[in-house]
N, C-alpha and C positions, 0 to 999 in steps of 0.2 A: 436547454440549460445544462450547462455541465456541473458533476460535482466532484469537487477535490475532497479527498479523504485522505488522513496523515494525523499527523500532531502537529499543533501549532510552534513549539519550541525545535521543531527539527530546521537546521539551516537548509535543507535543501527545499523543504515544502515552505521557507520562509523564503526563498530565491525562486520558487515557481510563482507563487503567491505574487512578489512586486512585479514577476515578469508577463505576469494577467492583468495587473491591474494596469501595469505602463501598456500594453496591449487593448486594455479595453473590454476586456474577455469577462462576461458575466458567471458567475458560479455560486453556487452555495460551496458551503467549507462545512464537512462533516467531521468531528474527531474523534478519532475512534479511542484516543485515552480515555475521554471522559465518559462517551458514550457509548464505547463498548461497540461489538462488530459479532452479528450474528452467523453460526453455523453455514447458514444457507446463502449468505451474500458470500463467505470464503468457497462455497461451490460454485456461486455463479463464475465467480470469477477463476476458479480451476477448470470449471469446464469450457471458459474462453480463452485462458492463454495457459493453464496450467498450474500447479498449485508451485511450481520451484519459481518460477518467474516474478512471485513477489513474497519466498518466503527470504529473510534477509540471512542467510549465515554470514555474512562479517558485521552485525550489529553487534552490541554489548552486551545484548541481550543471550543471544547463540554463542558468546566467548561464554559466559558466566554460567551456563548450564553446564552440568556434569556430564562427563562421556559416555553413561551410559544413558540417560536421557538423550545425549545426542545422537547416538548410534540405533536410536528407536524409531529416529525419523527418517523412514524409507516412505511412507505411504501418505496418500491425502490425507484417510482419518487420523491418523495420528497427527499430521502434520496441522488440520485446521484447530485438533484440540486443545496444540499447544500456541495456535495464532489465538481465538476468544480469551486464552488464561491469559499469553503475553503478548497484549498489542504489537511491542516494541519491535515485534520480531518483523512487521508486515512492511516489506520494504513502502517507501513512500517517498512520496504523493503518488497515490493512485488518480488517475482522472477519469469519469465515467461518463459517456453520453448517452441519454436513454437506456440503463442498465447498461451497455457497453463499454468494455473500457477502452479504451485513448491512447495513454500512455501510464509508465510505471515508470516512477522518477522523475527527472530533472535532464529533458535532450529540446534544448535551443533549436537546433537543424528541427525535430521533429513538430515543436511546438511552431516553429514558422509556416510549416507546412499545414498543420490542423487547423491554427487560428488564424 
């Protein structure tokens, strides 16, 4: 079973979302706005693909923080402490199978291939 994690109001995890469900593709939908995202799930997934691979800097999130907050984020720990405080930052849709992840975002070519 896979599970998608994102926010439900994101167009892109609302355009993965129809394009699973036109597909057929079972999954639970995890969100991490409401329900928050723990320390150690942002290491599982740094230590699979890396911690820059779904931290988002062109969200609104990373435009609206100050430079010198921005300039802080060199390293995983700093970087996952500012993913728990602001969800918004975690590019998305994440897709996991069995703890592993899948894909990060929204790739057509790639989702053909998986599903």
């Amino acid at each position: 079973m896979y599970t998608v994690y994102g926010i439900p109001n994101c167009n892109t995890v609302k355009k993965t979302l129809t394009w699973l469900d036109k597909h057929k593709v079972k999954y639970n939908f995890y969100n991490y706005k409401t329900e928050g995202i723990t320390k150690s799930k942002l290491k599982n997934w740094s230590a699979q693909k890396g911690w820059e691979s779904f931290f988002n800097k062109k969200s609104s999130t990373w435009r609206e923080l100050d430079n010198a907050t921005q300039e802080k984020i060199k390293s995983e720990k700093i970087a996952i402490e500012l993913m728990t405080e602001k969800t918004s930052i975690i590019k998305r849709p994440i897709i996991e199978e069995d703890g592993s992840i899948v894909s990060i975002g929204f790739d057509e070519k790639l989702f053909n291939e998986i599903f």
